[in-house]
C-alpha positions, 0 to 999 in steps of 0.5 A: 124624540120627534116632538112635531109628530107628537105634537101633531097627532095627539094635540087635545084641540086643533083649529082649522087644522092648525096645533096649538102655538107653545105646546112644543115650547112648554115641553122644551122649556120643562127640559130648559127648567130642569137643566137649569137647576142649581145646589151650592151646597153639599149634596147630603145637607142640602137632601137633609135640608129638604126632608126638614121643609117638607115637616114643616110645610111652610114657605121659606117666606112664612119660616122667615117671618116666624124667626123674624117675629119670635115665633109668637104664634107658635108655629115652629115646634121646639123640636123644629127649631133644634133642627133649624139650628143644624141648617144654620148657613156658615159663612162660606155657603153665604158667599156661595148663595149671594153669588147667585142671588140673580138666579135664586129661582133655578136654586134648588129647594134648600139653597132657596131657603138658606139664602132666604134665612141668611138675610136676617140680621143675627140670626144664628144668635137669634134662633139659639135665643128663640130655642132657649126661650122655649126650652126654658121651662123643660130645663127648670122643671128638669133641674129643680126637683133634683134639687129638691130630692137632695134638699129634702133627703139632706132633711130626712137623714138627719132627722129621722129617729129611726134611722139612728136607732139602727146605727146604734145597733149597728154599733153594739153589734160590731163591738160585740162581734169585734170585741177585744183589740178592735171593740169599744168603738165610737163609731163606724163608716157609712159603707160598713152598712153594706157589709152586713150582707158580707158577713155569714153566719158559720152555723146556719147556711144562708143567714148573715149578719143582716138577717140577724139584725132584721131578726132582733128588729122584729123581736125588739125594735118593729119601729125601726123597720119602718126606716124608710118612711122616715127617708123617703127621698132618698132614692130620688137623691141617689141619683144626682150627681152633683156634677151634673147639676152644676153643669146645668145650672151653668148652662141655664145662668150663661143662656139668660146672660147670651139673651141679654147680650142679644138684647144689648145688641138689637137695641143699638140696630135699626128694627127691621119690619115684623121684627119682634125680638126686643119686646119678646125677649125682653119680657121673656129675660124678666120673668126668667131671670126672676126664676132662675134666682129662686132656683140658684137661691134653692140650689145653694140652700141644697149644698148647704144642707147636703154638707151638714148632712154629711159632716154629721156622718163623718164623712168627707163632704170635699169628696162624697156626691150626693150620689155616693153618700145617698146610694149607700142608703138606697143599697142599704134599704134594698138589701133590708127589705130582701132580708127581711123577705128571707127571714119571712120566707125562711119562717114560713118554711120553718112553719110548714116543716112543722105542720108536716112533722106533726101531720106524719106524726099523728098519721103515724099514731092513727096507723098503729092505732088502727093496726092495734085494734084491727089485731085486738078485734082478730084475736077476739073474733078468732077466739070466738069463732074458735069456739063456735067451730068447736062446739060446732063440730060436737053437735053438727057433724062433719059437714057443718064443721067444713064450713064453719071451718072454711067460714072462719078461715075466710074471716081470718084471711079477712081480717089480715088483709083488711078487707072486713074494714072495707066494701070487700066485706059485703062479698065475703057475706054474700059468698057466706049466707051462700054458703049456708043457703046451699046446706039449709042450715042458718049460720048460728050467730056470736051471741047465739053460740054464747047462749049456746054455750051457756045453756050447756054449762047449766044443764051439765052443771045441773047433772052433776048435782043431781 
């Protein structure tokens, strides 16, 4: 680029005509700049390294000073110090870095920074001490109510009233069911509680041997279903592995003891200026160590109550974790309560098959009853109008007969079909007084032709006396 023209033609201010001295010096020493930048890490840390400083958005100077300092202001976030501990500078990169200690400002953003931090005595040791410090609390609330939970269920199960009332049932159930060869026994293995659910009944599709247990507890024993009140914890406890646990507690007891080495070796060094690390920490050790005792004293006070606990069932307590030996009780629990919801559910059913056998059977009896009274009133009507029409056709002539015929077939149809039970009835009489209006004549009525009737049994009764 002919950077005299640019320089020349688009300078923002001339004097007399002359450019402004260092313009075209600034743009060659940005070039120089740039060229001189220099990384004696690895390219893919030193980017991961950059990306880390710009969260943090402190100067290597103000990151320096909180380590320094033990962060007793609370700058660095507990997650940033676990990321500070990745960019640790390892012996080699050291060496690298003060080899060009005379040219730190043409280094690159990360290699400034870890040259910065690898002039702080101990510092690896230290962050991981500042990171224990601040991660303390988070591992104790973490480790102690696992131990709680176990400590607690150890407690429950070997107090609770009910839960020995089941087992006993358990019991006799297994020795009735196993009686002969295999009957009388004094006791079973915890895991046969799970087999319960294995063992199906050969009558009744569906129901097992826990269904039936559940069942006699509803009818006998209705304490008993409220087990799990009386062992609460124990799902919490089921899932702690004791394993764990004492890898935990290894980690927080070897953690104090570094602090306390740390502690040891500050002491005999001379105290750099903002150095904060004795007085911090040491204070910090006290009130951990004091914690930390009265977590181990309860942790010891857990495996010895979970080991009664579990020599009081008969079980191994050389083998058996806290994690098998309560996750029997949270299987067992589970399965209890989903029984105890199939029996419900399968009563409810029962229920409802019931109340609709009885409603088609009382449909039933009201059809037949229906059907009986329609016959019994078709065969009382039909005889009247029979009547009717006979005497009809003796006193009427053959005109009035045809209707009174065609009348009575109609009433008939009716009654078969069952529309003189329903709104078809107002048609059939209106097509009926039709009927009568057209021949003038007023339809005689039932009761009219039953006095009809009668009047002529008195006169002709009346003649044969005479």
């Amino acid at each position: 680029m002919e950077l005299e023209s640019i320089d020349r033609l688009f300078c923002a201010y001339q004097k007399n005509g002359v450019a402004n001295d260092g313009s075209i010096e600034d743009l060659r020493q940005i070039g120089k700049i740039r060229a001189k930048i220099l990384s004696v890490i690895d390219g893919r840390r030193a980017q991961n390294c950059t990306i880390l400083l710009s969260k943090l958005k402190m100067s290597d100077e103000d990151i320096s000073k909180a380590i320094l300092s033990m962060d007793n202001k609370d700058q660095l976030p507990i997650d940033m110090v676990e990321q500070l501990l990745k960019f640790i500078p390892s012996a080699e990169e050291a060496a690298l870095l003060e080899e060009h200690s005379d040219e730190i400002d043409s280094l690159a953003r990360a290699d400034r920074f870890l040259y910065e931090i690898s002039k702080i005595p101990h510092y690896e040791q230290r962050l991981r001490s500042l990171h224990y410090k601040k991660r303390f609390n988070v591992w104790i609330g973490e480790v102690q109510p696992r131990i709680k939970s176990v400590m607690e269920a150890s407690r429950e199960v070997a107090r609770s009233r009910r839960l020995r009332r089941l087992l006993e049932l358990v019991l006799a159930l297994g020795n009735y069911m196993n009686r002969g060869a295999r009957g009388n026994a004094s006791g079973f293995r915890l895991t046969s509680l799970n087999r319960l659910a294995d063992t199906k009944s050969s009558a009744v599709k569906g129901t097992t041997l826990l269904h039936y247990l559940v069942e006699i507890l509803e009818k006998k024993f209705r304490d008993v279903l409220k087990l799990e009140e009386d062992i609460p914890h124990v799902r919490e406890a089921a899932k702690v592995n004791m394993g764990e646990l004492e890898k935990d507690m290894g980690f927080l007891r070897n953690g104090l003891k570094e602090v306390e080495r740390e502690i040891e070796f500050h002491r005999s060094q001379p105290v750099a200026t903002g150095d904060r690390f004795l007085p911090v920490m040491k204070e910090f050790l006290s009130s951990a160590t004091c914690r930390f005792s009265e977590l181990e004293d309860l942790f010891q006070d857990m495996k010895t109550r979970f080991d009664r606990a579990v020599r009081l069932f008969g079980e191994d307590n050389s083998t058996i974790q806290p994690d098998d030996f309560y996750g029997i009780f949270d299987a067992f629990l589970t399965a209890f309560i989903e029984a105890r919801q199939d029996n419900e559910n399968m009563k409810r059913r029962r229920e409802e098959e019931e109340k609709r056998a009885v409603q088609e059977a009382e449909l039933k009896k009201r059809t037949m009853e229906r059907k009986n009274s329609r016959d019994g009133i078709l065969a009382k009507v039909g005889n009247s109008l029979k009547n009717g029409l006979t005497n009809g056709l003796s006193a009427g002539g053959r005109e009035s007969s045809g209707d009174a015929k065609g009348e009575f077939d109609d009433l008939i149809s009716a009654l078969r079909t069952g529309d003189v039970f329903g709104e078809d009835m107002a048609k059939f009489k209106r097509s009926r007084k039709s009927r009568i209006s057209s021949n003038g004549n007023s339809p005689p009525h039932m009761n009219s032709l039953n006095r009809e009737d009668s009047r002529e049994r008195v006169l002709s009764n009346s003649r044969r006396g005479q």
